[in-house]
Backbone as CSV, one residue per row, in Angstrom:
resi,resn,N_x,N_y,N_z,CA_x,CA_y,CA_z,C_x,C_y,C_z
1,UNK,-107.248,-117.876,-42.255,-105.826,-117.742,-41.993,-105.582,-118.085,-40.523
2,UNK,-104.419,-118.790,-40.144,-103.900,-119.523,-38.593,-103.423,-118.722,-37.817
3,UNK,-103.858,-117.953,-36.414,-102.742,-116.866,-36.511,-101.092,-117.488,-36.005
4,UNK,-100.542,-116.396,-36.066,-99.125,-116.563,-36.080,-98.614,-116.160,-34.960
5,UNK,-98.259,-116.280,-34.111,-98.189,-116.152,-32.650,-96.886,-114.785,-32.633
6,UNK,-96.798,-113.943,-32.485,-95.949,-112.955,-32.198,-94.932,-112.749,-33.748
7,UNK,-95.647,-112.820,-34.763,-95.299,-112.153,-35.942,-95.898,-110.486,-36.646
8,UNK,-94.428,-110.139,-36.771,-95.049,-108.718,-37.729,-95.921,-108.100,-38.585
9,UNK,-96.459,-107.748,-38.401,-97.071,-107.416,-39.891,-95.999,-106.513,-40.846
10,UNK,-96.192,-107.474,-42.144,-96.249,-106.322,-42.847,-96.216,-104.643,-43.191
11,UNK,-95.936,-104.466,-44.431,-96.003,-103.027,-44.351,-97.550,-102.719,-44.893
12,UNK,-97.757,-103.742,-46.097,-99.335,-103.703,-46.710,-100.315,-104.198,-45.772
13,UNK,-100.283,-105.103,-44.710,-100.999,-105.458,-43.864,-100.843,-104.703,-42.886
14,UNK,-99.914,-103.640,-42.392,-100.474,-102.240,-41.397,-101.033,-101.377,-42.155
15,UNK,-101.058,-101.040,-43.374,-101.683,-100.247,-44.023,-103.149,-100.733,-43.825
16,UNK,-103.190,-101.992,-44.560,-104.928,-102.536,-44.386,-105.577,-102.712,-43.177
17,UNK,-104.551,-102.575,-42.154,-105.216,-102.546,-40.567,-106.083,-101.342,-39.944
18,UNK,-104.863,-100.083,-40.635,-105.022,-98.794,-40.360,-106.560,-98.256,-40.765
19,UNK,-106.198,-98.790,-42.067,-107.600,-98.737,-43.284,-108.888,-99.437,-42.358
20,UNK,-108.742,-99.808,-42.042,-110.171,-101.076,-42.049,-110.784,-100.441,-40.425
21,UNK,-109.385,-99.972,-39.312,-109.810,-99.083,-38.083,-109.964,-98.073,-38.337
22,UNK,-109.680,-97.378,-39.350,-110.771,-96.167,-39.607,-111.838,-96.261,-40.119
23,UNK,-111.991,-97.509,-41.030,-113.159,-97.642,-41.348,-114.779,-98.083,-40.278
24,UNK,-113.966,-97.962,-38.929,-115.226,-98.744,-38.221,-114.819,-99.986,-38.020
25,UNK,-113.561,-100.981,-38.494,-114.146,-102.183,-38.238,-113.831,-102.667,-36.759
26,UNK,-113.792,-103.551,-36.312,-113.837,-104.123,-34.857,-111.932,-104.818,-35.008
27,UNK,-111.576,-104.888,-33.937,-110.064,-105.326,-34.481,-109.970,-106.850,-34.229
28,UNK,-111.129,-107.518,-33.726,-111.376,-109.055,-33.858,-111.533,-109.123,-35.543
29,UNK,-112.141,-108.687,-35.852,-112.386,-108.615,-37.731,-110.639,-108.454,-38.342
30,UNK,-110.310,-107.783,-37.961,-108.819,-107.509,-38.571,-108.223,-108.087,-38.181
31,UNK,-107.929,-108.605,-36.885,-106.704,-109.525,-36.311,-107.616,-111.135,-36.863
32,UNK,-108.520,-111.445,-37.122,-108.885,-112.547,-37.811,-108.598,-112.446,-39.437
33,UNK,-109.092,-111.362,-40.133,-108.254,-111.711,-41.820,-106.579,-111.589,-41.505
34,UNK,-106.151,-111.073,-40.733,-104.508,-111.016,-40.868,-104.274,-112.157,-39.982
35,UNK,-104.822,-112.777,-39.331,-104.435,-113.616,-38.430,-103.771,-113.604,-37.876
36,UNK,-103.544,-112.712,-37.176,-102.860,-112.403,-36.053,-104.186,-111.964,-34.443
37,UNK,-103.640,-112.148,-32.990,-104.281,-111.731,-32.372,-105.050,-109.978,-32.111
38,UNK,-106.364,-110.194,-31.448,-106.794,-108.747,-31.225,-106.065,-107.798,-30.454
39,UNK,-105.005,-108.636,-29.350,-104.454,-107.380,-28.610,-103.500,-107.366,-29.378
40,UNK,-102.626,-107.994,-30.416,-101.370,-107.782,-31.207,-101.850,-106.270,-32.049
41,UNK,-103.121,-106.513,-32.946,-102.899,-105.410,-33.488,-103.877,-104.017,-32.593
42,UNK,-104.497,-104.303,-31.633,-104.752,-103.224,-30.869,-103.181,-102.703,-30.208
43,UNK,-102.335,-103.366,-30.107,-101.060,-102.803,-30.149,-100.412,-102.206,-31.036
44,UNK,-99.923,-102.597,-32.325,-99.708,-102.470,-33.467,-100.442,-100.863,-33.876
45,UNK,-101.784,-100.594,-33.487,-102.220,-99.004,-34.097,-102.002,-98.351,-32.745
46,UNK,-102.098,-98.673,-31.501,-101.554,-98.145,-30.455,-100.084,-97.064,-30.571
47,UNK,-99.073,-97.719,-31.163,-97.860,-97.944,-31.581,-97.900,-96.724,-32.895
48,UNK,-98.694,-96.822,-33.546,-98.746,-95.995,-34.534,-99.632,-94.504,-34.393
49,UNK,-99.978,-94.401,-33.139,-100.754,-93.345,-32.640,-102.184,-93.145,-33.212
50,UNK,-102.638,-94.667,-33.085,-103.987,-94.444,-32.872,-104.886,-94.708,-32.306
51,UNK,-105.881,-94.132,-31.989,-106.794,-94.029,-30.739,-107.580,-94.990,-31.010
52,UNK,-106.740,-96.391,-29.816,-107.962,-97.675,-29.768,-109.190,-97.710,-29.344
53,UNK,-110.402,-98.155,-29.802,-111.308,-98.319,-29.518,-111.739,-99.843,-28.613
54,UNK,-111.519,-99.802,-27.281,-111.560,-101.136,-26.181,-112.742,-101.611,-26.167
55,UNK,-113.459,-102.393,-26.095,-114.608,-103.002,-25.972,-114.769,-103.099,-24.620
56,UNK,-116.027,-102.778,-24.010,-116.377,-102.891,-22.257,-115.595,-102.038,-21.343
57,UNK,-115.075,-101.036,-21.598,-114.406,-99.854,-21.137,-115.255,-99.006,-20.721
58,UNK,-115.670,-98.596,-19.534,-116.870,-98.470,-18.535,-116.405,-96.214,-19.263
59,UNK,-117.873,-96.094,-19.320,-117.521,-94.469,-19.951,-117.541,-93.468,-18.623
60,UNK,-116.460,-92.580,-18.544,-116.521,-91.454,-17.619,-117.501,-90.487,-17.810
61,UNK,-117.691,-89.995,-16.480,-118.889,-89.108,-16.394,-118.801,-87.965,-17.796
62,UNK,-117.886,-87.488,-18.103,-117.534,-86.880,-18.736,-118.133,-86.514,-19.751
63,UNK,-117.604,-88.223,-20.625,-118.559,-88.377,-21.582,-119.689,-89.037,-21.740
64,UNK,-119.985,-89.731,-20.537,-121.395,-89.600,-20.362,-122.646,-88.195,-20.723
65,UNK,-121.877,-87.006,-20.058,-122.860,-86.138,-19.990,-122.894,-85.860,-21.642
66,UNK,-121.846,-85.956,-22.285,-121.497,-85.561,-23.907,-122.244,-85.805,-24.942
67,UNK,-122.334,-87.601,-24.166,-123.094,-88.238,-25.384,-124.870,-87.780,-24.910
68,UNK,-125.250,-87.543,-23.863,-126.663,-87.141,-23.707,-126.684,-85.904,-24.443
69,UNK,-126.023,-84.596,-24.256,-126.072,-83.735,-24.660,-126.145,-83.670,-26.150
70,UNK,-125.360,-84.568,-26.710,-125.250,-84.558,-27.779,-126.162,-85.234,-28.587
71,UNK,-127.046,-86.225,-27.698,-128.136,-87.098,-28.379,-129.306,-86.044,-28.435
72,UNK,-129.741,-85.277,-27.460,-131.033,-84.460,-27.002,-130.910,-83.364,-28.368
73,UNK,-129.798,-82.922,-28.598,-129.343,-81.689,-29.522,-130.239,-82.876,-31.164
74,UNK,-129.823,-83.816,-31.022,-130.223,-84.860,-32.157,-129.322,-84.959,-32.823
75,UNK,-128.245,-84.766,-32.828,-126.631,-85.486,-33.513,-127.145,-86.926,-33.713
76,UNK,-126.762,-87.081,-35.354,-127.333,-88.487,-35.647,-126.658,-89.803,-34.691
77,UNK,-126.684,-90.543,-34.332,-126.225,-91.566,-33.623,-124.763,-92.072,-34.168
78,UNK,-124.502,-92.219,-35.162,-123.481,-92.768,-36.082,-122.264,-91.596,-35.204
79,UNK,-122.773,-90.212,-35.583,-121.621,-89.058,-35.565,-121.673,-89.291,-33.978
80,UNK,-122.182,-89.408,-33.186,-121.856,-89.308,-32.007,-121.086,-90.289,-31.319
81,UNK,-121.179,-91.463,-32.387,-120.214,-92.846,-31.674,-119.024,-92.384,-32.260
82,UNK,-119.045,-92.291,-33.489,-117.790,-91.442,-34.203,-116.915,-90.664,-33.319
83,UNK,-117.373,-89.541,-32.896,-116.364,-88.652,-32.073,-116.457,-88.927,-30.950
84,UNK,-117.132,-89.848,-30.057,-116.200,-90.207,-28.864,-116.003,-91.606,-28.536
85,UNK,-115.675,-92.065,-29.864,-115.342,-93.315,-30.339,-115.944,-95.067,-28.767
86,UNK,-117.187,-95.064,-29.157,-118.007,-95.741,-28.850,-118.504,-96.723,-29.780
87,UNK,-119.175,-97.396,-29.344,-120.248,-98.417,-30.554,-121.173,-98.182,-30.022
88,UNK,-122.584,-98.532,-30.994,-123.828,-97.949,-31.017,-125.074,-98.603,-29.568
89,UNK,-124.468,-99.735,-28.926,-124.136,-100.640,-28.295,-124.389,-100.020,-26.697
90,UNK,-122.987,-99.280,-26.599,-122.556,-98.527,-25.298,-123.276,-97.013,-25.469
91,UNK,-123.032,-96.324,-26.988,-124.363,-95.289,-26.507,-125.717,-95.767,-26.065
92,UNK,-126.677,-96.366,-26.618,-128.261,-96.831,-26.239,-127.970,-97.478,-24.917
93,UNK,-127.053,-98.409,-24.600,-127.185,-98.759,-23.272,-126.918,-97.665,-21.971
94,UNK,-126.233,-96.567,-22.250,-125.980,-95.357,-21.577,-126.939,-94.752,-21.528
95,UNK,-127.622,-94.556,-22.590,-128.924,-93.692,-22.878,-130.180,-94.341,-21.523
96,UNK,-130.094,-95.626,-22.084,-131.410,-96.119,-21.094,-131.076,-96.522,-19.852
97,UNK,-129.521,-96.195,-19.229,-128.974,-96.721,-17.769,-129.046,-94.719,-17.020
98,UNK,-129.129,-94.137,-17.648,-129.500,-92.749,-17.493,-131.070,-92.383,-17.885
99,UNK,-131.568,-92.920,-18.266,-133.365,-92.410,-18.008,-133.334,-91.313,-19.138
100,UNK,-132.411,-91.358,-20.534,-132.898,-90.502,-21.206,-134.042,-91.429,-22.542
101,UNK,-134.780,-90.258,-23.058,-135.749,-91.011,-23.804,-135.566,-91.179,-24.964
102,UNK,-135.472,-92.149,-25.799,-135.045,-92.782,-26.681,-135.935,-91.969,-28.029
103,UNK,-135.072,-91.742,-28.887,-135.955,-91.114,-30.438,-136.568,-92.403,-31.510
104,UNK,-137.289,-91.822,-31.689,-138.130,-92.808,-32.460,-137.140,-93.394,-34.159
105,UNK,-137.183,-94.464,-34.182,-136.645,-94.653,-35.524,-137.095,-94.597,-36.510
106,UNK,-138.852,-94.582,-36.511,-139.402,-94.021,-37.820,-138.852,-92.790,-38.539
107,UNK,-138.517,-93.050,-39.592,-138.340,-91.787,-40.306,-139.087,-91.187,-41.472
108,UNK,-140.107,-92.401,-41.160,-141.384,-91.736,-42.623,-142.274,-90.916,-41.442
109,UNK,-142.761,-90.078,-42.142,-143.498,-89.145,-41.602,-144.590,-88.390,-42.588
């Protein structure tokens, strides 16, 4: 699909936007099937009160200390990008720009 340079979405295509950013997806993925741009609909759920997820958005100490705390405790990785809405990406690279030690991914034992 071509995008459309400063067109609406829809009512079924904010629904499937909404859908697809809760589902995890990336909003390059969504603003490419709707064809429309990434900052249109990072606006668009902005607008609808929801909490964008920015790509390369440098993390505050804050939650820096959060996500360690929360990795050492062993909160699976998934739940921890989940609630302080990260990708798996910016946690491990946090992890190893802080000197914490990485868990093994074997899970046979």
């Amino acid at each position: 699909m071509t995008k459309s340079k400063g067109r609406r979405l829809t009512t079924a295509e904010s629904t499937l936007a909404s859908a697809m950013y809760a589902d995890g997806e990336l909003l390059r993925v969504i603003a490419e099937r709707l064809g429309v741009s990434r900052e249109g609909i990072a606006r668009h759920l902005a607008a609808k009160g929801e909490h964008v997820r920015f790509a390369n958005k440098p993390l505050g100490k804050a939650k820096k200390e959060r996500l360690i705390t929360l990795y050492n405790r062993g909160v699976p990785v998934a739940d921890i990008c989940n609630s302080l809405a990260i990708s798996e990406t910016a946690l491990y690279y946090t992890l190893r720009r802080q000197g914490v030690a990485l868990r093994s991914h074997n899970r046979t034992k």
